[in-house]
C-alpha positions in Angstrom: 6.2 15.4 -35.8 8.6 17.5 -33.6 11.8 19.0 -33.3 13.5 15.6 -31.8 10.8 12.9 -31.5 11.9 12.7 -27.7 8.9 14.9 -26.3 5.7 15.8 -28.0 5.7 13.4 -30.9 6.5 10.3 -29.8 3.9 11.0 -26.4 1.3 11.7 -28.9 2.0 8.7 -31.1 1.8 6.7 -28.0 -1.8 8.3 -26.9 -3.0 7.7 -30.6 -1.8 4.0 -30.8 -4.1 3.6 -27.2 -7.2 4.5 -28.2 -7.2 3.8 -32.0 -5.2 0.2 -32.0 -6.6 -0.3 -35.7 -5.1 2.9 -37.0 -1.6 3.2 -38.5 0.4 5.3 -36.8 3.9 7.1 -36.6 6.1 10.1 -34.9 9.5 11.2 -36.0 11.7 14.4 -35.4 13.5 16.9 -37.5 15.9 15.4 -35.7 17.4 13.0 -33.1 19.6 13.6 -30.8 18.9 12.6 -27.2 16.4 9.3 -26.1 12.7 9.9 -25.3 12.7 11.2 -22.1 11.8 9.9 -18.9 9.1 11.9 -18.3 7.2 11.0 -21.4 7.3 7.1 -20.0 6.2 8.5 -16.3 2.9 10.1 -18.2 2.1 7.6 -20.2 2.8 5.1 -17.5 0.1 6.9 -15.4 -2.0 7.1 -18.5 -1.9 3.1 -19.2 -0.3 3.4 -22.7 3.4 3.2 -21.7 3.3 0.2 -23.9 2.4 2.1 -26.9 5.8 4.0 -27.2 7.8 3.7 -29.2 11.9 2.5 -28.2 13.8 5.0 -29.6 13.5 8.6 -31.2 13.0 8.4 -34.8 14.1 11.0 -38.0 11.8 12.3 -40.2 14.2 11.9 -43.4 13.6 8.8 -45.1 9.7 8.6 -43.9 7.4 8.9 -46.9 5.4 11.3 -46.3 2.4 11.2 -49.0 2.0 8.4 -47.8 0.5 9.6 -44.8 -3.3 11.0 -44.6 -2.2 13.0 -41.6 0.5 15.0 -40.3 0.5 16.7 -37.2 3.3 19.3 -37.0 3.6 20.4 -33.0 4.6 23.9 -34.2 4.5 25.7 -37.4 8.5 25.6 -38.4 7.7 21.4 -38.5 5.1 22.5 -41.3 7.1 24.5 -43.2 9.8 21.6 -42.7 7.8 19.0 -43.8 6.7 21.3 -46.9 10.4 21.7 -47.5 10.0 17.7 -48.0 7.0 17.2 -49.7 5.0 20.4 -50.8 2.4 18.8 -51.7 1.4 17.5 -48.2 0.1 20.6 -47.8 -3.8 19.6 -47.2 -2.4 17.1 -44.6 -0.5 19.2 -42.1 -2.4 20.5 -39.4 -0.3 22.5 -36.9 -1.1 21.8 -32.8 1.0 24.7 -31.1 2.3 23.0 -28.6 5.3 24.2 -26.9 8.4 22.3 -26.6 8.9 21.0 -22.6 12.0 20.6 -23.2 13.5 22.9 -20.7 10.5 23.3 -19.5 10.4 22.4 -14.9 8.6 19.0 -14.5 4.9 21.0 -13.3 5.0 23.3 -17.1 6.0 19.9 -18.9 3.3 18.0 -17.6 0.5 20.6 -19.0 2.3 20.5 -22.2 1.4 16.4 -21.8 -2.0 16.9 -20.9 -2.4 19.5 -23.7 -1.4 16.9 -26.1 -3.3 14.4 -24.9 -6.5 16.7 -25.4 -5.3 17.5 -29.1 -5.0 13.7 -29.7 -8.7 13.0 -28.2 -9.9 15.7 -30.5 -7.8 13.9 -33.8 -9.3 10.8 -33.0 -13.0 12.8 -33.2 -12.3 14.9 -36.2 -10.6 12.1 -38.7 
């Protein structure tokens, strides 16, 4: 989860949904106020998995969150958010540190794509 679900969340869901198709997975945002942005569909165009993302931006009120066995928070104000929601998804949150690209140039946002990319490999490893 991220600030908006237009950036980090919904590329990482995206990733996630391409190489573990059997796994049940979801992004959402503190919360929405723009679409997912055109260069998260360039990336994940180049990266095959266009087709994996989601149509819109998504909220994280309303999501059940014990329900989940993991939450990735990009940035450690989403884990104390989604604490604020559920404190006892605690043991579930792991925190990624990724910045936001939002106004971030095209060349800085990109790296921030790549870097998610590598976190997601490394989920799909550690879970």
């Amino acid at each position: 989860m991220c600030s908006g679900n237009a950036h980090r969340s919904p590329l990482a869901e995206a990733l996630l949904r391409k190489l573990k198709p059997d796994w049940a997975v979801d992004s959402a945002g503190v919360t929405v106020a723009i679409p997912i942005a055109d260069e998260v569909r360039e990336f994940l165009r180049e990266e095959n998995a266009e087709q994996f993302l989601k149509s819109k931006p998504e909220s994280l009120g309303g999501k059940r969150l014990r329900d989940y066995d993991v939450i990735v928070a990009m940035e450690s104000k989403h884990r104390d958010y989604v604490l604020s929601l559920c404190p006892e998804c605690e043991n579930k949150i792991v925190v990624w540190n990724v910045q936001d690209p939002y106004f971030m140039n095209k060349e800085k946002a990109r790296k921030v794509y790549e870097q998610i990319g590598e976190k997601v490999a490394e989920l799909t490893e550690s879970v």
